[in-house]
VOBA-1610 file (N, C-alpha, C; in pm, whole numbers, padded with zeros to 5 digits, always signed):
BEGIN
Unk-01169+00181-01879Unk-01242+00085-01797Unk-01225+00127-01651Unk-01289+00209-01597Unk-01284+00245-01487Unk-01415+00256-01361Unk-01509+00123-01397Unk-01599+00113-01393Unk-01594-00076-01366Unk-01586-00111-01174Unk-01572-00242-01183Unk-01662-00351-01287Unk-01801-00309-01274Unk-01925-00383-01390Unk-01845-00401-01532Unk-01740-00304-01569Unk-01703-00317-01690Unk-01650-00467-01697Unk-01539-00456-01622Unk-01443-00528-01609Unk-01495-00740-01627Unk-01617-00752-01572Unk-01702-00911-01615Unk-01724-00944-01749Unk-01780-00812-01809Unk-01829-00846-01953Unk-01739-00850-02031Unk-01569-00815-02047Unk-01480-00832-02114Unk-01408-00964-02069Unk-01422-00986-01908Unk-01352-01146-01936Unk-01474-01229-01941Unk-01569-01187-01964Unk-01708-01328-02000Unk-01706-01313-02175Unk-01636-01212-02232Unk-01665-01265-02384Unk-01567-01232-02487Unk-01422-01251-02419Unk-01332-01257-02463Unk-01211-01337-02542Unk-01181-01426-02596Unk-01151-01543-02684Unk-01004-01587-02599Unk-00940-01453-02515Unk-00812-01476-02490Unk-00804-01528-02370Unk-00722-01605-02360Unk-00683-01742-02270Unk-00606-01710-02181Unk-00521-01610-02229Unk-00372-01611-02139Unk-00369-01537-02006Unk-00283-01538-01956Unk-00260-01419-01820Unk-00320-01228-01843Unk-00366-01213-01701Unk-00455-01072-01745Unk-00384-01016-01584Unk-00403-00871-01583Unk-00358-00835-01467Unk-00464-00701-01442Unk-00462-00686-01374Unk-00586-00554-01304Unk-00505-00476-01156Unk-00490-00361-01213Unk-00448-00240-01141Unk-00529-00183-01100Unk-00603-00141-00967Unk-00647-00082-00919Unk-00605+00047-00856Unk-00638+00180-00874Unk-00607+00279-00776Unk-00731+00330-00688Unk-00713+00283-00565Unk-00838+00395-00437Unk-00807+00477-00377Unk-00863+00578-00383Unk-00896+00680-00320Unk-00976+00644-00126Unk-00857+00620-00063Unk-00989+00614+00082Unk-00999+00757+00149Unk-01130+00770+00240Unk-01090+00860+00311Unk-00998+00913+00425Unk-00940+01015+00441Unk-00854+00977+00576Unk-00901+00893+00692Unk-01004+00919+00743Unk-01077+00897+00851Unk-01057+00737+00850Unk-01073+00684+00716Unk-01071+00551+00736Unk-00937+00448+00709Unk-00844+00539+00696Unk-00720+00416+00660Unk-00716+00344+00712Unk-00676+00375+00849Unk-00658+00191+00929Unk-00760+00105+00928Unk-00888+00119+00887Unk-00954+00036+00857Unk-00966-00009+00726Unk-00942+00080+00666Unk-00895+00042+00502Unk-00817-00090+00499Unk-00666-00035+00580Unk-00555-00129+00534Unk-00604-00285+00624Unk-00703-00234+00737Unk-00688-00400+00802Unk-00757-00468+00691Unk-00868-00396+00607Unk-00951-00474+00534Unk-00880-00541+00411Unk-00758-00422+00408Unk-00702-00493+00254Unk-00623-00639+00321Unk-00592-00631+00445Unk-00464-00773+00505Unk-00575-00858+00473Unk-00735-00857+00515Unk-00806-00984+00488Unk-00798-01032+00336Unk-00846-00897+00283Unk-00858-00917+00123Unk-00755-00971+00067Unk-00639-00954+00130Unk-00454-01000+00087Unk-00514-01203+00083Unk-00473-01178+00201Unk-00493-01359+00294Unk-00549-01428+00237Unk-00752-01392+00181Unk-00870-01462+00157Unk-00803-01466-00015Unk-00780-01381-00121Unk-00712-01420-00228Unk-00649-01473-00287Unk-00527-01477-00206Unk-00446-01563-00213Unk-00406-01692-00172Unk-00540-01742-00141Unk-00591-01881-00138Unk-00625-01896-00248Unk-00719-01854-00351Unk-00835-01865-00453Unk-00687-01919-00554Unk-00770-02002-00675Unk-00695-02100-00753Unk-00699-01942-00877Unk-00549-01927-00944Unk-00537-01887-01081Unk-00488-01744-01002Unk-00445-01715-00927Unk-00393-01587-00843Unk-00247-01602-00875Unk-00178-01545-00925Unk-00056-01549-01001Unk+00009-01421-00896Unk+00001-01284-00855Unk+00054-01181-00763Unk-00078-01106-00751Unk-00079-01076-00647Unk-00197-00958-00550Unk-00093-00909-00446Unk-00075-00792-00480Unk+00016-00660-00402Unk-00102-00522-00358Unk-00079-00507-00261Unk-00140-00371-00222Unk-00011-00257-00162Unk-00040-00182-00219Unk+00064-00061-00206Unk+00041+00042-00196Unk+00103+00133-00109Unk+00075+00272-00103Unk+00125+00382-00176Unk+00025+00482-00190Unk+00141+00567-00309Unk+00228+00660-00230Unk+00325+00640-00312Unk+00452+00810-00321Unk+00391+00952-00236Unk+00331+00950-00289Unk+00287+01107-00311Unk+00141+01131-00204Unk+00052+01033-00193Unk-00085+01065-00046Unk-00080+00930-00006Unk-00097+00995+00115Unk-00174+00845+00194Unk-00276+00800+00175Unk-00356+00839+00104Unk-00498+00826+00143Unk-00481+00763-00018Unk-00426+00716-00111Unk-00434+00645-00218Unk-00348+00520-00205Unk-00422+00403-00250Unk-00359+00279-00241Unk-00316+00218-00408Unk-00275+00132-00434Unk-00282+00056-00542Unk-00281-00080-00504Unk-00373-00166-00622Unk-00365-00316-00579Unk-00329-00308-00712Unk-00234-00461-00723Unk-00126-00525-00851Unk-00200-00636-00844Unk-00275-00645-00905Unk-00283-00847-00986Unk-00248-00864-01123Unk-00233-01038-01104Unk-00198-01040-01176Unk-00264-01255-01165Unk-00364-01263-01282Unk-00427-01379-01270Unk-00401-01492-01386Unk-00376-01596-01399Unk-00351-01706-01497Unk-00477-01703-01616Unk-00557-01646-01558Unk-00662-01672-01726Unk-00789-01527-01683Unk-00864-01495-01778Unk-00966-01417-01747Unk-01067-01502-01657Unk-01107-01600-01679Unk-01123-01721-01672Unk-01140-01691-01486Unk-00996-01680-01431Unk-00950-01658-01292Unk-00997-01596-01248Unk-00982-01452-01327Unk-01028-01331-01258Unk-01142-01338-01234Unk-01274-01363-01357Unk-01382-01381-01334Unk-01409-01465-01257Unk-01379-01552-01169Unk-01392-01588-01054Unk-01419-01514-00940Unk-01241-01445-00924Unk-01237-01416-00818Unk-01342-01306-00782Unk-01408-01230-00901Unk-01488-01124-00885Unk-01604-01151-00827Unk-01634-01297-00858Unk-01751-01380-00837Unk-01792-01433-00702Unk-01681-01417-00621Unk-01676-01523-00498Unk-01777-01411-00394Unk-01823-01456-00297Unk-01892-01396-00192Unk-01800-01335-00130Unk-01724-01366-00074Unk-01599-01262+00002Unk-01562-01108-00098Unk-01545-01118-00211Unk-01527-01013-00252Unk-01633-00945-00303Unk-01778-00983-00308Unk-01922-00935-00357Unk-01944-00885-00200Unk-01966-00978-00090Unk-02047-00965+00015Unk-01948-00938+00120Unk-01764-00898+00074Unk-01736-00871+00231Unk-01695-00731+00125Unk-01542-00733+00081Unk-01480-00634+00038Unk-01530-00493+00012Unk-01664-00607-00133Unk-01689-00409-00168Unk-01804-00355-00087Unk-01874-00406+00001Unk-01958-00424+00090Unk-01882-00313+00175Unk-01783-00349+00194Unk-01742-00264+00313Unk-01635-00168+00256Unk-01547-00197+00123Unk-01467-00057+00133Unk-01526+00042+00031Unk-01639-00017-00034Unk-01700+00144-00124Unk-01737+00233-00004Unk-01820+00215+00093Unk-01799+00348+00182Unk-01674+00413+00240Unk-01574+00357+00286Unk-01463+00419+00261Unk-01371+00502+00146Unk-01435+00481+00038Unk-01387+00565-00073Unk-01408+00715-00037Unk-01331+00799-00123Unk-01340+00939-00091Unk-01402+00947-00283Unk-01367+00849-00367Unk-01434+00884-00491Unk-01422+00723-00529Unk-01439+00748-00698Unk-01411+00589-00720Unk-01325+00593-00758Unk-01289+00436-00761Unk-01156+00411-00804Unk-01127+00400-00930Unk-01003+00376-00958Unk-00947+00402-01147Unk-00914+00237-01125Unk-00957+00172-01267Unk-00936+00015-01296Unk-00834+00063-01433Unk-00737-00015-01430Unk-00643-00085-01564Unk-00651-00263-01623Unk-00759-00274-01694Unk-00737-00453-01715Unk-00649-00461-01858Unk-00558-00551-01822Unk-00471-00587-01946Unk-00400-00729-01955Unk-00397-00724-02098Unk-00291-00919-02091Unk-00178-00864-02036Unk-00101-00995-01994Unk-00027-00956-01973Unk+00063-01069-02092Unk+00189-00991-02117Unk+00239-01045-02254Unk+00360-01132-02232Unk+00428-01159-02108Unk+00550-01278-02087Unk+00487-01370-02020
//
């Protein structure tokens, strides 16, 4: 599943109820980190308002700068499909950080099991 579009149609027709979490890895370009990361502090802030947000971490990797990871982790699919839904993350986020990509990004959606 590495393909955000994927990621709606499995929590719109899925039977399971419980906690789900979504790993993101991006690729930005150099040119754009610091605008990357100010965008991720909004994306941090504006989320973690939204109802069923259980952890949202953004992190940098080990090994390049120019790769990030986001950690969620949401109370129902239910949630997530929300949050995917909201205008801030349709009309600000990917609006503005798919051109900053240097490729696309890698998605992980999974229950989470405790």
């Amino acid at each position: 599943m590495n393909n955000i579009v994927d990621v709606p149609g499995w929590l719109k027709s899925t039977d399971y109820r419980g906690p789900v979490g979504l790993t993101v890895k991006c690729y930005i370009r150099p040119e754009k980190l610091e605008e990357y990361r100010a965008l991720m502090k909004e994306h941090l802030d504006q989320t973690m308002t939204e109802p069923g947000v259980l952890h949202f971490k953004f992190n940098s990797d080990y090994e390049s700068d120019n790769i990030f990871w986001l950690v969620e982790e949401w109370e129902s699919p239910e949630a997530l499909l929300t949050h995917l839904s909201t205008t801030w993350f349709r009309d600000q986020y990917l609006v503005r950080s798919i051109p900053m990509s240097l490729e696309p990004s890698q998605r992980a959606l999974y229950k989470i099991n405790n």
